[in-house]
C-alpha positions as CSV (number, residue, x, y, z in Angstrom):
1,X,-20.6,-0.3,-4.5
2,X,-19.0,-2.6,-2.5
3,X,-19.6,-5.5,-0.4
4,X,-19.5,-6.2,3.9
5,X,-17.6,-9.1,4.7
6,X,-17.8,-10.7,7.9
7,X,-15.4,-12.9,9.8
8,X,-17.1,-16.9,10.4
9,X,-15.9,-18.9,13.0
10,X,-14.6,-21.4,11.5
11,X,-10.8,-22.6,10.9
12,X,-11.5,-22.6,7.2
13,X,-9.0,-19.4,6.3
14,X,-11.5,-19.2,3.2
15,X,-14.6,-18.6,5.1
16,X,-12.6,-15.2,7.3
17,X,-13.5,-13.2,3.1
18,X,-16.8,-14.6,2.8
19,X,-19.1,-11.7,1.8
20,X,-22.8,-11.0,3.0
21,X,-25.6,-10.2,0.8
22,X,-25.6,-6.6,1.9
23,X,-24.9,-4.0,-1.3
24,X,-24.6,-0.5,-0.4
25,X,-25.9,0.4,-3.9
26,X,-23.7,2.7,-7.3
27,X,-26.1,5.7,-6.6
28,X,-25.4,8.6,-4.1
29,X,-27.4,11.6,-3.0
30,X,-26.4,14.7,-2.6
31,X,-27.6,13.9,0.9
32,X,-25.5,11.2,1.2
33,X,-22.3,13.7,0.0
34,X,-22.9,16.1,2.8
35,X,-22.9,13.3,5.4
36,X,-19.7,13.2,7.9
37,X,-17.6,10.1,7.9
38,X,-18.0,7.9,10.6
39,X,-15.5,7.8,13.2
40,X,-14.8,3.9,14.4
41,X,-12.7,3.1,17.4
42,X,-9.1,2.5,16.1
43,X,-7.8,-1.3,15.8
44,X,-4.1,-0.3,16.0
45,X,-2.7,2.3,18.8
46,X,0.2,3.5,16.3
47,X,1.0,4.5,13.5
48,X,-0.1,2.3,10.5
49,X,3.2,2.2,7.8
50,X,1.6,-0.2,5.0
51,X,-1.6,-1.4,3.7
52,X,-2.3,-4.8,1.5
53,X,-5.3,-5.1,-0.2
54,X,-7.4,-8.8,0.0
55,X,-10.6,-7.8,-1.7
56,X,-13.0,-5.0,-1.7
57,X,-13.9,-4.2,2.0
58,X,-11.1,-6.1,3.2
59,X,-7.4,-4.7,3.9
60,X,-4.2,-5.5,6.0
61,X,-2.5,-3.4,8.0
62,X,0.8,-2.9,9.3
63,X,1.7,-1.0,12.5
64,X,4.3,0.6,14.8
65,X,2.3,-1.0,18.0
66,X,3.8,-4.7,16.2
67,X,0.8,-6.1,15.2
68,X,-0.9,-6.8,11.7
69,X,-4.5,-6.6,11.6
70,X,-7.0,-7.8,9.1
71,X,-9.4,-5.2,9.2
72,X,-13.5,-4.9,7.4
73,X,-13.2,-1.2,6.4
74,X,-17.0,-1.5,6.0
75,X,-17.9,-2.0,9.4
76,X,-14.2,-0.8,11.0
77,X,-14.1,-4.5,12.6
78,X,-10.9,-6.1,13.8
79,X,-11.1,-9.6,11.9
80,X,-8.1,-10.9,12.9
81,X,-5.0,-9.7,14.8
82,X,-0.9,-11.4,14.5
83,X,1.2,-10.5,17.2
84,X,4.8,-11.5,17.4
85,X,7.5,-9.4,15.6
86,X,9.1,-7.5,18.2
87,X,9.4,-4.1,17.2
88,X,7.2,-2.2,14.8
89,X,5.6,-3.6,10.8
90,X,7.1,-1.7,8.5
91,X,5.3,-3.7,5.1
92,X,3.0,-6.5,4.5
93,X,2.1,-8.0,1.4
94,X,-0.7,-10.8,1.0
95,X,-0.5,-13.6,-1.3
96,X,-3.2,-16.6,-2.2
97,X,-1.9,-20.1,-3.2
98,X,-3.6,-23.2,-3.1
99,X,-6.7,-22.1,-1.6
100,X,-5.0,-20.6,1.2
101,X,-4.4,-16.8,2.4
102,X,-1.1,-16.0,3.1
103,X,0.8,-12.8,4.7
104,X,4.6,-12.2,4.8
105,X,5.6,-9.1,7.0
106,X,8.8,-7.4,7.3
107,X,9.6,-5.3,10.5
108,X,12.5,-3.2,12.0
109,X,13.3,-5.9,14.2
110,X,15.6,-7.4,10.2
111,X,13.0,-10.4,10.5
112,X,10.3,-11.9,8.4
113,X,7.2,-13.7,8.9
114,X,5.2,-15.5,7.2
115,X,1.9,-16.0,8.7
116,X,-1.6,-17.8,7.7
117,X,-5.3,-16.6,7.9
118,X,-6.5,-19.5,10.4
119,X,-3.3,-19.2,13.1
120,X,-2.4,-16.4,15.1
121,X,1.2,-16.5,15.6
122,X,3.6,-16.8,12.3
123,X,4.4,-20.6,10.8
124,X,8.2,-19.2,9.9
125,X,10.6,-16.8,10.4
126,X,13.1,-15.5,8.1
127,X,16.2,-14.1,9.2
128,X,19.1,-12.6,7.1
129,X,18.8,-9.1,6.7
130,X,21.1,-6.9,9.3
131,X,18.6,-3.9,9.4
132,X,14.8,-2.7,8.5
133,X,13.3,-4.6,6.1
134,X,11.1,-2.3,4.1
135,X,10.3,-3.9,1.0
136,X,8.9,-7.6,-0.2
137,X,7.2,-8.7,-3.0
138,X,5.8,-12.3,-4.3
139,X,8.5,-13.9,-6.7
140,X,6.1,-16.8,-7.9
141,X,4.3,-19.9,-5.5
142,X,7.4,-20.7,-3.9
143,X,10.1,-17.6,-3.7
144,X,9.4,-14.3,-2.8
145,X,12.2,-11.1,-2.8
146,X,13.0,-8.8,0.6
147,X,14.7,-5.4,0.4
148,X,16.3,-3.7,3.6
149,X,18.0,-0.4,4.7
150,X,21.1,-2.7,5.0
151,X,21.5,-2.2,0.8
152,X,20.6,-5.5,0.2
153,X,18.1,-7.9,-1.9
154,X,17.1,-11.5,-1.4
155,X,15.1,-13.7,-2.7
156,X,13.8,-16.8,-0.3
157,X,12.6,-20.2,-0.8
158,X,9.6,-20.1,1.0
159,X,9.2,-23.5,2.4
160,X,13.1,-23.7,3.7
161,X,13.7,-20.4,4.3
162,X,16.8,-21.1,2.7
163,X,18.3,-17.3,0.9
164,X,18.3,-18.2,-2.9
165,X,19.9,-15.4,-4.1
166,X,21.6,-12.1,-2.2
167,X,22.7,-8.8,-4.1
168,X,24.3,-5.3,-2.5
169,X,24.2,-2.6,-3.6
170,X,26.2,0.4,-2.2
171,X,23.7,3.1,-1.0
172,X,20.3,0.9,-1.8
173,X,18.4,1.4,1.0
174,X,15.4,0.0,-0.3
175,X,11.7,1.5,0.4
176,X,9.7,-0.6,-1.6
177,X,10.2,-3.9,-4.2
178,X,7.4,-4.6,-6.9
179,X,7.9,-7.7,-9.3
180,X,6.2,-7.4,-12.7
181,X,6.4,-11.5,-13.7
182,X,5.5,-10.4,-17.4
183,X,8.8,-9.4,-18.2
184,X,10.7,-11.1,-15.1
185,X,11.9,-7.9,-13.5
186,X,12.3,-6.2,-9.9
187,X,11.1,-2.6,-9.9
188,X,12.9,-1.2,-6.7
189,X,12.9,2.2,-5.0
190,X,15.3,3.9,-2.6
191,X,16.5,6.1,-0.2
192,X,19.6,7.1,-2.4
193,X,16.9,8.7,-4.9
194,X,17.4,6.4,-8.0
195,X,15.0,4.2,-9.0
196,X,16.0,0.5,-10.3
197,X,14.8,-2.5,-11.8
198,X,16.3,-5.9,-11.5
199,X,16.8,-9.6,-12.8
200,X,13.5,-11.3,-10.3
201,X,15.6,-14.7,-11.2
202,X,19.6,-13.6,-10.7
203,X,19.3,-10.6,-8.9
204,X,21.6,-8.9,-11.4
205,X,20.8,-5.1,-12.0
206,X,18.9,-4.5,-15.5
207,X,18.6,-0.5,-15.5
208,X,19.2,2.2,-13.1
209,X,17.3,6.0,-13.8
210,X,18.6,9.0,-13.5
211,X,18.4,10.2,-9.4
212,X,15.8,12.7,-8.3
213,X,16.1,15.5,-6.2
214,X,14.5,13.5,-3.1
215,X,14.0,10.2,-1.4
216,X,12.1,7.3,-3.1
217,X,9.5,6.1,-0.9
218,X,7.1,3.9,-3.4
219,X,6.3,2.4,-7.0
220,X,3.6,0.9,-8.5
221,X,3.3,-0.8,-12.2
222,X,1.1,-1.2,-14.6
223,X,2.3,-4.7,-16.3
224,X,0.3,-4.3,-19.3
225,X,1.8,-0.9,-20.3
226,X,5.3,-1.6,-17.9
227,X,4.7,2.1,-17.1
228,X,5.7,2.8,-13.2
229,X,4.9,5.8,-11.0
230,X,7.5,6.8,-8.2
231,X,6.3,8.7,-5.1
232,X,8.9,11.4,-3.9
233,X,9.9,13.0,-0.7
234,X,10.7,16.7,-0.6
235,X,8.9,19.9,1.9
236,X,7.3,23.4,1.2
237,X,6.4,22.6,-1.9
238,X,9.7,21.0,-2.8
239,X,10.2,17.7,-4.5
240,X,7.0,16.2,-3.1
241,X,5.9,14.9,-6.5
242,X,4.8,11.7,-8.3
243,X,6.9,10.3,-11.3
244,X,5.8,8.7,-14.6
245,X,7.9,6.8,-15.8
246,X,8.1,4.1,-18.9
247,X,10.2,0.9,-18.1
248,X,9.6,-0.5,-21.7
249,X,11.2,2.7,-23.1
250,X,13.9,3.2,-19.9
251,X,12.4,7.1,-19.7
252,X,10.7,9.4,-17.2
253,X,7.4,10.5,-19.0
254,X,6.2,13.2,-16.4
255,X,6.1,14.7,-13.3
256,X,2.7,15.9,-10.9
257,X,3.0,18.5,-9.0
258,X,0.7,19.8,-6.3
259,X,1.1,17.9,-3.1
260,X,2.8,20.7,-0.4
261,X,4.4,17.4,1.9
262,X,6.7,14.4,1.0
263,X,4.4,11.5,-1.3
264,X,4.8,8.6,1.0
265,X,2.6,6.4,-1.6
266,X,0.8,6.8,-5.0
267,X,-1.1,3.9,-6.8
268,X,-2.4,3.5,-10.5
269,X,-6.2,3.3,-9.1
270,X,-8.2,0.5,-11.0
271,X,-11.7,1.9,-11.5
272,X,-14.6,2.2,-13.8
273,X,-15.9,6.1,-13.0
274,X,-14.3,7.7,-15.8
275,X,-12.3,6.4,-19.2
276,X,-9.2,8.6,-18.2
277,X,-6.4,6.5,-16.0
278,X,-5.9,7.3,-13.0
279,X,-3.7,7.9,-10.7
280,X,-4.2,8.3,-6.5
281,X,-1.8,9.5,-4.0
282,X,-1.4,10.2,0.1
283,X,1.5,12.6,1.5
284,X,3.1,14.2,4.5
285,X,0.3,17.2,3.5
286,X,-3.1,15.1,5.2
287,X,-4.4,15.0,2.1
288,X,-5.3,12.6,-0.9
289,X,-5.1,13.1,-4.4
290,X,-6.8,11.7,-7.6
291,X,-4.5,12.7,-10.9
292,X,-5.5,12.4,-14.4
293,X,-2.1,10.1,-15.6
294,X,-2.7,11.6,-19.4
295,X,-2.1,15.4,-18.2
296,X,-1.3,15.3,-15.0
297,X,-3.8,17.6,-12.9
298,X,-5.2,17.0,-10.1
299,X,-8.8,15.8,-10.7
300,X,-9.5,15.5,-6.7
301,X,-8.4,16.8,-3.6
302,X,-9.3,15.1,-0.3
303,X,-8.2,16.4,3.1
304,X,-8.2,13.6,5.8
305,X,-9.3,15.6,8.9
306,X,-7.2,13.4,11.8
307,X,-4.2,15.7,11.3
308,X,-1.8,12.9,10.5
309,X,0.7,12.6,7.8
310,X,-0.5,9.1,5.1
311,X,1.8,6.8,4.6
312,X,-0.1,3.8,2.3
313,X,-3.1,3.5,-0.2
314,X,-4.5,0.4,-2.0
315,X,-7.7,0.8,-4.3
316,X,-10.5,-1.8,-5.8
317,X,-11.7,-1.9,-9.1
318,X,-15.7,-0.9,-7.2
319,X,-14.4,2.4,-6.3
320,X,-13.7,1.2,-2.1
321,X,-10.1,3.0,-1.3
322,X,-8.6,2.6,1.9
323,X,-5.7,5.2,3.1
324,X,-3.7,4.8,6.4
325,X,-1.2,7.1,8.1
326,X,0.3,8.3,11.6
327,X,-1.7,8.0,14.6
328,X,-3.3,4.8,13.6
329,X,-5.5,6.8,10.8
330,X,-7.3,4.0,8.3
331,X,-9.7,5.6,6.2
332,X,-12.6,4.6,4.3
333,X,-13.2,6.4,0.8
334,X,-14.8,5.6,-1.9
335,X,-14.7,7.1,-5.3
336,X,-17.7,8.0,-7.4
337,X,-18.0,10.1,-10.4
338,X,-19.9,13.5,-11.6
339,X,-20.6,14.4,-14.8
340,X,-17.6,11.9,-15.7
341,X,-15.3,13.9,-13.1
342,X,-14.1,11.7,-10.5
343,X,-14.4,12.9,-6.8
344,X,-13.7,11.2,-3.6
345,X,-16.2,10.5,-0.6
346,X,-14.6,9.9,3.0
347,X,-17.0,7.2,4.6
348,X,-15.5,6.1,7.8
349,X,-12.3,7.1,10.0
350,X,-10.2,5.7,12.6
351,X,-7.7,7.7,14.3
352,X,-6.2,7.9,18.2
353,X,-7.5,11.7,18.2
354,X,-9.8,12.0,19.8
355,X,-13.6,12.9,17.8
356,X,-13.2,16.4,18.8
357,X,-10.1,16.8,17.5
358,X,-11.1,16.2,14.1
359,X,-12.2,19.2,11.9
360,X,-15.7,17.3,10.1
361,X,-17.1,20.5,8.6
């Protein structure tokens, strides 16, 4: 379940995913249950704020030490490392066109980069926004759309750099943009609690929900059904939930409960263990969560022993997940199924804690 891919030295960008022969196989002991994760040295030095998935075994990440780092969460190898915003990644997004491999980075220095698989330093800079950029999203092959603790969107023309379209909106402090091209809309959270969507060609504002309690920190969609989950901040058991909500029907479906800590991140999880849809989740609390979208309950509960708050999650249809968080924790799990139940395995670990430091039992 799952493949290793290996960097080749070559400058095709294509050849950095190839994928090796080696399969780590669908079935799992009991043996191989009981097993502790492997601990890898860490590839960043900080705290990681945002993942990007490329393919199974492959993710990006983002850190407060201002690099990006293209890391094989099979064999915890650095692949590839971009240097050159100059204070910390706050979110990374990939995107593939034309046979080449693309990432666009915003940071809290108010830049953007965009940057390509086969250089090390970034082929262009965009600069507009006044403070943090925190959330970014494709558009289509040539415009994407940034969102910044300045209350603004933009969208970009890639290739000039030129701003296309700007929009403010009083109190928006974005935390995360998602387009959903099916229906040309911007699903946007925030910090001032409401969650919005948007016009991805005019930037004018479609709907705006009803606030929550707490800060916004992430969405995710599923474009076939346009239903979104929200993940919430809160404490002691507070807020600290994740939000269904429909966007066809403009209504909040449900509300999970459980998590003890702000829900930095929670991602519909494409997978083929069970029928039921599902739904995974990292907070504040060190631990991560597997929810049955239909009902709501917690199907799993994983606790990531580097005592670090999670901050990011991105899962592959073979069952690889890979969860990041404070002190430069990237975690390898991988989810498998019992008896139809879904249950999460911790493979590998990364963390600046040292070994000891890390309650394996």
């Amino acid at each position: 379940m799952g493949n290793t891919y290996t960097a080749v030295p070559t400058k095709d960008d294509s050849d950095v995913l190839a994928a090796s022969a080696k399969e780590f196989g669908h079935s799992r002991s009991i043996t191989f249950m009981e097993k502790h994760p492997i601990i890898r040295t860490p590839v960043h030095n900080d705290n990681i704020n945002c993942l990007a998935g490329i393919r199974s075994g492959m993710v990006v990440s983002c850190s407060a030490d201002k690099t990006i780092v293209l890391n094989n969460i099979d064999t915890g190898e650095c692949v590839l490392r971009w240097t050159g915003h100059e204070k910390e990644v706050s979110k990374v997004i990939y995107k593939h066109n034309g046979g080449k491999h693309y990432l666009l980075s915003g940071s809290r220095d108010t830049t953007i980069k965009l940057w390509m698989f086969n250089q090390s330093f970034a082929i262009k800079t965009y600069e507009g926004h006044n403070m943090s950029v925190m959330g970014l999203a494709p558009i289509d092959e040539t415009k994407f759309v940034s969102g910044a603790r300045d209350a603004t969107l933009k969208i970009w023309d890639v290739n000039t750099g030129q701003i296309i379209r700007n929009a403010l909106h009083n109190r928006n402090m974005v935390t995360h943009i998602e387009n959903i091209p099916e229906v040309n809309l911007l699903c946007q959270t925030s910090e001032d609690r409401a969650l919005k969507l948007w016009d991805n060609r005019d930037l004018s504002l479609v709907h705006q929900f009803p606030r929550k309690d707490h800060i916004l920190f992430h969405c995710d969609v599923l474009p076939d059904s346009l239903y979104c989950v929200t993940s919430c901040g809160g404490y002691n058991n507070d807020g600290c939930e994740i939000t269904l909500w429909d966007l066809r029907q403009r209504k909040m479906l449900s509300e999970f409960k459980g998590h003890e800590d702000s829900v930095k991140c929670s991602i519909f999880l494409p997978q083929q263990v069970t029928w039921k849809r599902l739904i995974l989740s990292v907070s504040d609390d060190r631990t991560v969560r597997v929810w049955n979208t239909e009902d709501g309950k917690c199907l799993w509960k994983e606790i990531i022993p580097t005592k670090s708050d999670l901050t990011s999650c991105v899962g592959f249809a073979d069952g690889n997940v890979a969860v990041s968080g404070a002190n430069a924790t990237l975690c390898h799990l991988r989810l498998l199924g019992k008896a139809g139940r879904p249950l999460l395995h911790c493979v590998s670990l990364q963390s600046t804690f040292h070994r000891s430091t890390c309650d394996l039992r």
